[in-house]
C-alpha positions as CSV (number, residue, x, y, z in Angstrom):
1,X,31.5,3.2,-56.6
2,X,32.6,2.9,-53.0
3,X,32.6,-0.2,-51.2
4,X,30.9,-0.9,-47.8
5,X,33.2,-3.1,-45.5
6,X,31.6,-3.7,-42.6
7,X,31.6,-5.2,-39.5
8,X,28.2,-5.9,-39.1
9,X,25.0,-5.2,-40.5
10,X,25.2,-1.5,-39.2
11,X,29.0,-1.6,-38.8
12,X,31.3,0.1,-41.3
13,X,34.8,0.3,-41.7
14,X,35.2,3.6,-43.3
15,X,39.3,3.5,-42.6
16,X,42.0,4.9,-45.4
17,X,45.5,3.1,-46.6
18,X,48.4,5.5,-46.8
19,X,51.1,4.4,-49.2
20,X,52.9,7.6,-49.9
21,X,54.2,8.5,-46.1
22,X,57.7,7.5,-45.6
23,X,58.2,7.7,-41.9
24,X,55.1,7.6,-39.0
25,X,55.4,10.3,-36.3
26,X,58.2,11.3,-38.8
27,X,60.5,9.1,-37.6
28,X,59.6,5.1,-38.0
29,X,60.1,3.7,-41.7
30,X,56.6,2.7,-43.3
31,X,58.0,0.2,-45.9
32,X,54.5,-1.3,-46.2
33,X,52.4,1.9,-45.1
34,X,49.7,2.3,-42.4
35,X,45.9,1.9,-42.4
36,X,44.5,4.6,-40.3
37,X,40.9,2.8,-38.9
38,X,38.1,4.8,-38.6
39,X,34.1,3.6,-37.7
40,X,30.8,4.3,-38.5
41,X,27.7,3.0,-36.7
42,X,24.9,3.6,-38.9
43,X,21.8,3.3,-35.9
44,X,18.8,5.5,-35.1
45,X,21.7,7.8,-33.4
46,X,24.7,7.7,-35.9
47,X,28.5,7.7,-34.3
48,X,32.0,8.1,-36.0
49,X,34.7,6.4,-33.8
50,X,37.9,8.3,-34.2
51,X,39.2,9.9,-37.7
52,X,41.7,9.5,-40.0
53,X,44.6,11.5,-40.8
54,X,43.8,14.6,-42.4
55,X,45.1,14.6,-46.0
56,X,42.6,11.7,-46.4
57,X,39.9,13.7,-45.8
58,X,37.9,14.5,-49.3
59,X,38.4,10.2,-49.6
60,X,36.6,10.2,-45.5
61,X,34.1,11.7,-46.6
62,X,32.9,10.3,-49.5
63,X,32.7,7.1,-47.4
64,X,30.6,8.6,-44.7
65,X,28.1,9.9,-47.2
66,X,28.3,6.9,-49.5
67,X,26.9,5.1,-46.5
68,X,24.5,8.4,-44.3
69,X,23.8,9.9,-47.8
70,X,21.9,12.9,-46.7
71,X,22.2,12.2,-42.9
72,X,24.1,14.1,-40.3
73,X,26.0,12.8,-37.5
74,X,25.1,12.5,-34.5
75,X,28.3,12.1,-32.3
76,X,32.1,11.4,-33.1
77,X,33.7,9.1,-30.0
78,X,37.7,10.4,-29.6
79,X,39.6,7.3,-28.1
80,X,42.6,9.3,-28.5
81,X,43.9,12.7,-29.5
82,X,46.8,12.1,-31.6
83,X,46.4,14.2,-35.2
84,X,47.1,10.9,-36.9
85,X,43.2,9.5,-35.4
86,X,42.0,13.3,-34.1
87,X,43.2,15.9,-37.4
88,X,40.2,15.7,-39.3
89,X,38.0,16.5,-36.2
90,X,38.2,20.2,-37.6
91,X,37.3,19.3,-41.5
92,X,34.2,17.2,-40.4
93,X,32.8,19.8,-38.2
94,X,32.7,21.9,-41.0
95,X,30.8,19.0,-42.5
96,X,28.8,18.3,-39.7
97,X,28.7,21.4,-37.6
98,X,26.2,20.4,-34.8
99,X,28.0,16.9,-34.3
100,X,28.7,16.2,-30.6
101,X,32.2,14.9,-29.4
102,X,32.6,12.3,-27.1
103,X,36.1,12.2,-24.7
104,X,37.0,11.7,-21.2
105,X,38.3,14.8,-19.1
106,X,42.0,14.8,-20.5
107,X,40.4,15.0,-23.8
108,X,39.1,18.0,-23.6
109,X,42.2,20.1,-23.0
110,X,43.9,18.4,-25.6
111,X,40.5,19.4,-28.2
112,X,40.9,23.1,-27.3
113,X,44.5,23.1,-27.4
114,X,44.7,21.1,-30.7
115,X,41.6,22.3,-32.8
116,X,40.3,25.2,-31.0
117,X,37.2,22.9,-30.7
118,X,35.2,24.1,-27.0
119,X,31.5,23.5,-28.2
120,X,29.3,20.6,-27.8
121,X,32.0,18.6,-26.1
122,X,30.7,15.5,-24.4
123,X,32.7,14.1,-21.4
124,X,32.2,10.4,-20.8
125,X,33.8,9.1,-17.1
126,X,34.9,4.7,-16.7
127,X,31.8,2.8,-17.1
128,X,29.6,5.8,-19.1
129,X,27.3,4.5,-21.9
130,X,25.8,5.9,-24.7
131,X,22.9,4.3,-26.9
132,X,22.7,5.0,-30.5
133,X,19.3,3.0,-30.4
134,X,20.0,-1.1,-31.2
135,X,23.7,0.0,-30.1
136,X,25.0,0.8,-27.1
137,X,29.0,1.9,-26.9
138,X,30.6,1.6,-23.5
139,X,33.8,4.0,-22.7
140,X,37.5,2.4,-20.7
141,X,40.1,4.4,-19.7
142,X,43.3,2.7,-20.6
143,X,45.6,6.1,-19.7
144,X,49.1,5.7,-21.3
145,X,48.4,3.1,-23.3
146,X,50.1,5.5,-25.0
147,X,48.5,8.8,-24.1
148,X,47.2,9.9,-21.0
149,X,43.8,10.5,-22.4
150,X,44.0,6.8,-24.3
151,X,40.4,5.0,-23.9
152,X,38.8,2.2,-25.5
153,X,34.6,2.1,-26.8
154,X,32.9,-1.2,-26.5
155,X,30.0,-1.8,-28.6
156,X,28.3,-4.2,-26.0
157,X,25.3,-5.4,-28.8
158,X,28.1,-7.0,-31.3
159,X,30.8,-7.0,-28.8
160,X,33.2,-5.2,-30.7
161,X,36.2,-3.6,-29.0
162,X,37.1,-0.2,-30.5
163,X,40.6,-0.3,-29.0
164,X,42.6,2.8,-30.5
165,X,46.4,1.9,-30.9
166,X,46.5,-1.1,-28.7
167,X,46.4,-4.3,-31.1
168,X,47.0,-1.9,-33.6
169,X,50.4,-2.6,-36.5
170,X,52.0,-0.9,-39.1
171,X,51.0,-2.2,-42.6
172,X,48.3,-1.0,-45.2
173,X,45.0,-3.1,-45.7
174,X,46.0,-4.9,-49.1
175,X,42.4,-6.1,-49.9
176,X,42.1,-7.9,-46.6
177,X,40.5,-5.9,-43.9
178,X,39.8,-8.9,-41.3
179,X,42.6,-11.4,-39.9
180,X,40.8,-14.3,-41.5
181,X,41.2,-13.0,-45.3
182,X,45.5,-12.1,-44.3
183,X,48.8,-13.8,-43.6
184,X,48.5,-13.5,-40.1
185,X,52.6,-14.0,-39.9
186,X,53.3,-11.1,-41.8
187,X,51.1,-8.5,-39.4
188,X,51.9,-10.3,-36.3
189,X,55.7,-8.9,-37.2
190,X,54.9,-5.4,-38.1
191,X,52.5,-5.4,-35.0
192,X,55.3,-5.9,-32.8
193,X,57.4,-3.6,-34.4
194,X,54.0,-1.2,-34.1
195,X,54.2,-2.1,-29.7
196,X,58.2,-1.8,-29.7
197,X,58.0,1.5,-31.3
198,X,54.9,3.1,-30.2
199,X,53.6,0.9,-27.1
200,X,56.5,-0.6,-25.4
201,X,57.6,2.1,-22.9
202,X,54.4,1.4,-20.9
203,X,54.2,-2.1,-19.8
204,X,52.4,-1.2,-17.1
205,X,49.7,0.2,-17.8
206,X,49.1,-2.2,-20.8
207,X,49.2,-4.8,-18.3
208,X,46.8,-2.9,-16.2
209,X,44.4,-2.3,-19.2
210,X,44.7,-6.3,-20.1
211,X,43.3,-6.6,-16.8
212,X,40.1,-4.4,-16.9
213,X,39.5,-4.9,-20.7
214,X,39.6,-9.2,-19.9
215,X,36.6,-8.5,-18.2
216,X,34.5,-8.0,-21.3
217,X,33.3,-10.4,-23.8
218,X,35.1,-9.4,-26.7
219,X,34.0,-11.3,-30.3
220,X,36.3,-8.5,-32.8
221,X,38.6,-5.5,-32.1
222,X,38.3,-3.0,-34.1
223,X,42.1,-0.9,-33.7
224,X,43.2,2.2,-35.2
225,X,46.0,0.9,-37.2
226,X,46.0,-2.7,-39.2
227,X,43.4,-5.5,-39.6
228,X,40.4,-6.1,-37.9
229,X,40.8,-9.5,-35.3
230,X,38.0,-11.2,-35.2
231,X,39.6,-15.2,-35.8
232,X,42.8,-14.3,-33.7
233,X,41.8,-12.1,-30.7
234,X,43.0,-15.2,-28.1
235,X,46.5,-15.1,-30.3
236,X,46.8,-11.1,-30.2
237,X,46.1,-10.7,-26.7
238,X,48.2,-13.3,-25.4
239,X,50.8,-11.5,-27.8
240,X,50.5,-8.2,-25.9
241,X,50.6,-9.8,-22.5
242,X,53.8,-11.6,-23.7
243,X,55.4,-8.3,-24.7
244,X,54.2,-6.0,-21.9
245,X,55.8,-8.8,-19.3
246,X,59.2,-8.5,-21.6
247,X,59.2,-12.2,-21.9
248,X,61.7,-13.1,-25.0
249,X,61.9,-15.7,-27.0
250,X,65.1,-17.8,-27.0
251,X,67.3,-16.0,-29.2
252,X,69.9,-13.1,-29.5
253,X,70.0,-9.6,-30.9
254,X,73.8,-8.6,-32.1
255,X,73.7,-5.0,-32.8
256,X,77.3,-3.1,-33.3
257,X,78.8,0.0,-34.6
258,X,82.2,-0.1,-37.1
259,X,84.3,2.4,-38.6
260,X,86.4,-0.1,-40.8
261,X,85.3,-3.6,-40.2
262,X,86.9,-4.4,-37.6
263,X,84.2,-4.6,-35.0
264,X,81.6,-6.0,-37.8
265,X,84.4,-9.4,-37.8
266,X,83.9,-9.5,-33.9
267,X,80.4,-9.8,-34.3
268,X,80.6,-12.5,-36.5
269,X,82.7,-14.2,-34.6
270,X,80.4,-13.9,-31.4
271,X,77.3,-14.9,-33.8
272,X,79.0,-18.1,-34.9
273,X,79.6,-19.1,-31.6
274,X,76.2,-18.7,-30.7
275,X,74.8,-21.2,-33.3
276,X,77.5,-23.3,-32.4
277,X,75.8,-24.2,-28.9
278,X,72.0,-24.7,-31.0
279,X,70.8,-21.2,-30.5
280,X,68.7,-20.4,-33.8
281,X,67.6,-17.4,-33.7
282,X,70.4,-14.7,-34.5
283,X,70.1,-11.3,-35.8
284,X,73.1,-9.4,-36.3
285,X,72.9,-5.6,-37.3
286,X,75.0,-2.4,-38.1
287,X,73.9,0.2,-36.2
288,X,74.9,3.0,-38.9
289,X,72.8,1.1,-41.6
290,X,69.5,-0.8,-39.5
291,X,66.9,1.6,-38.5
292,X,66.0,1.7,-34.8
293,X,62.6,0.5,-35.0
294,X,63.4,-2.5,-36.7
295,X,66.5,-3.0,-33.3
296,X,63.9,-2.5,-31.4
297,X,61.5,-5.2,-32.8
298,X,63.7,-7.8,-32.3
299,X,65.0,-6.5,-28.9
300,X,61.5,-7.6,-28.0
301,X,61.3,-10.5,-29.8
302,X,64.4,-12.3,-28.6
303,X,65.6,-13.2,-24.9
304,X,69.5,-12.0,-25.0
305,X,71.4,-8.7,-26.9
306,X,74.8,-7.9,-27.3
307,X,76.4,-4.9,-27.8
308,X,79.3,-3.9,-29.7
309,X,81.1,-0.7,-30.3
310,X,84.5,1.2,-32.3
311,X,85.6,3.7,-29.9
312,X,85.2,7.0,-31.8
313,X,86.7,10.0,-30.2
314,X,86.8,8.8,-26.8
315,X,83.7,6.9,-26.6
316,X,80.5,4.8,-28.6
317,X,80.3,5.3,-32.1
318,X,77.9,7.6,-32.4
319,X,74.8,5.7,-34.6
320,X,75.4,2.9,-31.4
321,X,75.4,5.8,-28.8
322,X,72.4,7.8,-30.0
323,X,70.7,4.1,-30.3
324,X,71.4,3.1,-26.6
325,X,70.1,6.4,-25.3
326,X,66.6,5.6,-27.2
327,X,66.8,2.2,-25.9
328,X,66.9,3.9,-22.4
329,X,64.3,6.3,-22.9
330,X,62.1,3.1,-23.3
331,X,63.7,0.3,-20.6
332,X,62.9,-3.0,-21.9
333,X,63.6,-5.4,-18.9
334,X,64.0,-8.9,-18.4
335,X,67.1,-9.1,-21.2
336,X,70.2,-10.7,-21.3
337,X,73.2,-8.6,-22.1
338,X,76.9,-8.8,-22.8
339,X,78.9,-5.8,-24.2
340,X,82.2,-5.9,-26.7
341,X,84.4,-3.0,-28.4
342,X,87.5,-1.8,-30.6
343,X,90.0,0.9,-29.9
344,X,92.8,1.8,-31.9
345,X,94.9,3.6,-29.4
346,X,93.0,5.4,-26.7
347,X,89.5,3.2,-26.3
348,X,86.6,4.6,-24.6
349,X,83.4,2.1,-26.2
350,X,83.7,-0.5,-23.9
351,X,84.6,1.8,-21.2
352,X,81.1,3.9,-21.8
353,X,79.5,0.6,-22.6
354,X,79.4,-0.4,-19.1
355,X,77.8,2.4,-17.7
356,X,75.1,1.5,-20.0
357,X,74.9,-2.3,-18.7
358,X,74.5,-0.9,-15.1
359,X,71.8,1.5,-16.2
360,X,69.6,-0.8,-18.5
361,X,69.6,-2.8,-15.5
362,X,69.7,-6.4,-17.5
363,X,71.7,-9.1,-16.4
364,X,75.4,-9.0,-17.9
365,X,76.1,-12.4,-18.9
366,X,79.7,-12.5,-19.0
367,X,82.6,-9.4,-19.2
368,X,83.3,-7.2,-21.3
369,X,85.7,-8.3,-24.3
370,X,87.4,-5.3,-25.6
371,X,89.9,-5.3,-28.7
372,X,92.9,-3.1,-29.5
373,X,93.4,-2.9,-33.7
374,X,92.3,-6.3,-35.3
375,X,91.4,-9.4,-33.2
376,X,94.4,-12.2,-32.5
377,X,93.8,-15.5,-31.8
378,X,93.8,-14.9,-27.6
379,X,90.6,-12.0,-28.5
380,X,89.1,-14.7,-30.9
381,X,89.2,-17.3,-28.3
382,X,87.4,-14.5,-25.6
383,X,84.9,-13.4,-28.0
384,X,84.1,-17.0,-28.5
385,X,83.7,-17.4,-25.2
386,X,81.6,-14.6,-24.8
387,X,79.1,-16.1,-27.1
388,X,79.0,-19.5,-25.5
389,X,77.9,-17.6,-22.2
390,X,75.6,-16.0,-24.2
391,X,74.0,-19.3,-25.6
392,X,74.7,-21.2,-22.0
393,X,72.4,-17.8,-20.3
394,X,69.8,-18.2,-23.1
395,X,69.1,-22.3,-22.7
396,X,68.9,-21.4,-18.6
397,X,66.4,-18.5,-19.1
398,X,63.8,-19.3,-21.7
């Protein structure tokens, strides 16, 4: 027996959990999986809204016929193309042939390209509608939030927001399916490690889609990843404007790199220093052992970040390096930064450090601190200091 989650009376959530992938987009840890959300209006006309990843697919179906029995499909709406939501496009055309897919004109290429898939393609412009009968689903373009073809369906009957990745999170669907039966606390973390990761580079245009889609009367969203928000939507949204502004929290971000310890004490050091002046909210982390996503996470959460490097053959150690090019690939602004490093004879981290500082374009809190072998009293006393101008920057900022 399958059960029938739904949204409303002809409303389904017909998503999968996936349990047994260790990294999304083959990269980002999944130590609690990923839901992948898919819809099914049940109407006079009858509309899938997105997919689910294709391995799931003998489970995808058995929901769609536990619910349409005998019934075909009428259309499938594509809010975005990427295989995780579009890979099973090809499987359920075999299973419903003369279905009709709806996208905007940059999702067509992406259809042909991907799946082959030229026939009965429907393109929808901003402000389109299409009526299933009681239901009538609206199409937004929200381009780059996170793909250039990225739109969002509103069901303007039941005011449901069909939103694709954006408010999406990282996380199966434990028995909960909707924010009221969840611990809110535990998703709102993995959702922001979800935005960090997958979302964060475009601030813009998030902020630009907040905009249009604040317009509509919006009672649930319905994302492609995670619960369903029907009790928090106020809470989620003010979340994503927070985070697409890049306004931290008061608190501080300590990530560094160490061959033999001795750059892991100067962290310490620096941390302690920090909660000396009241700051709270310190995470600490070895480069060569923390994942990125989980850097980046808190790089959003928290208002300041520091820095810290062994030189290793003339230069950053290389799980910090290949960390601070990422973190420049996505330019988080707004952050407080100050920068420390080890050498043994020759140096090199702080010295490659601080063309980093200039390029991240944050402001640098207080100088470098740089220590040759293990730190003496005098590089105690400046990393020390270097913490309280940490702490002093923090109290003025937040």
């Amino acid at each position: 027996m399958i059960q029938k989650i739904k949204l409303s009376e002809k409303i389904y959530w017909i998503g999968v959990n996936d349990r047994h992938t260790h990294l999304f987009e083959n990269f980002w840890p999944l130590p609690y999986g990923v839901s992948y959300n898919s819809y099914l209006i049940d109407d006079e006309k009858v509309a899938l809204i997105d997919t689910v990843e294709v391995s799931f697919m003998s489970e995808y179906l058995q929901k769609i016929k536990s619910i349409l029995g005998d019934r075909t499909i009428d259309y499938l709406v594509v809010n975005h193309m990427e295989p995780d939501h579009s890979g099973s496009i090809q499987a359920l055309l075999q299973a419903y042939p003369d279905l009709k897919i709806i996208g905007n004109c940059k999702t067509a290429p992406m259809l042909e390209g991907f799946y082959k898939v030229v026939k009965n393609v429907v393109t929808i412009s901003e402000g389109d509608s299409v009526s299933l009968g009681e239901h009538m689903l609206n199409f937004y373009m929200i381009p780059m939030v996170h793909w250039p073809e990225s739109m969002v369906t509103y069901e303007s009957s039941k005011n449901i927001l069909f939103s694709n990745d954006a408010f999406g999170s990282f996380g199966t669907l434990d028995g909960g399916v909707f924010d009221n039966e969840i611990n809110f606390s535990f998703y709102e973390d993995e959702m922001r490690r979800y935005y960090a990761n997958i979302v964060g580079k475009y601030g813009t245009q998030v902020q630009k889609a907040l905009e249009k889609l604040g317009t509509l009367e919006i009672k649930t969203i319905a994302p492609s990843h995670g619960p369903i928000w029907r009790d928090h939507i106020s809470k989620i949204i003010a979340l994503y404007d927070q985070w697409s502004k890049y306004e931290g929290e008061e608190g501080v971000v300590i990530i560094y790199g160490t061959l033999y310890g001795h750059t892991a004490q100067m962290a310490d050091i620096i941390a302690r220093s920090i909660a000396e002046e009241g700051i709270k909210n310190i995470r600490t982390y070895d480069a060569s052992k923390t994942h990125s996503s989980y850097l980046l996470n808190d790089i959003w959460k928290y208002k300041g970040v520091i820095i810290g490097s062994s030189s290793y053959n003339g230069g950053i150690f290389t799980p910090v390096s290949s960390f601070l090019k990422q973190l420049l690939g996505i330019m988080p602004k707004n952050k407080l930064l100050a920068i420390f490093g080890s050498m043994s004879w020759g140096g090199g981290a702080v010295r490659a450090l601080e063309p980093f500082a200039q390029d991240i374009k944050w402001n640098v809190v207080t100088p470098a601190v740089e220590v040759k072998h293990a730190a003496n009293d005098d590089d105690q006393e400046a990393l020390i200091s270097l913490g309280k101008a940490m702490a002093k920057a923090l109290k003025e900022n937040v």
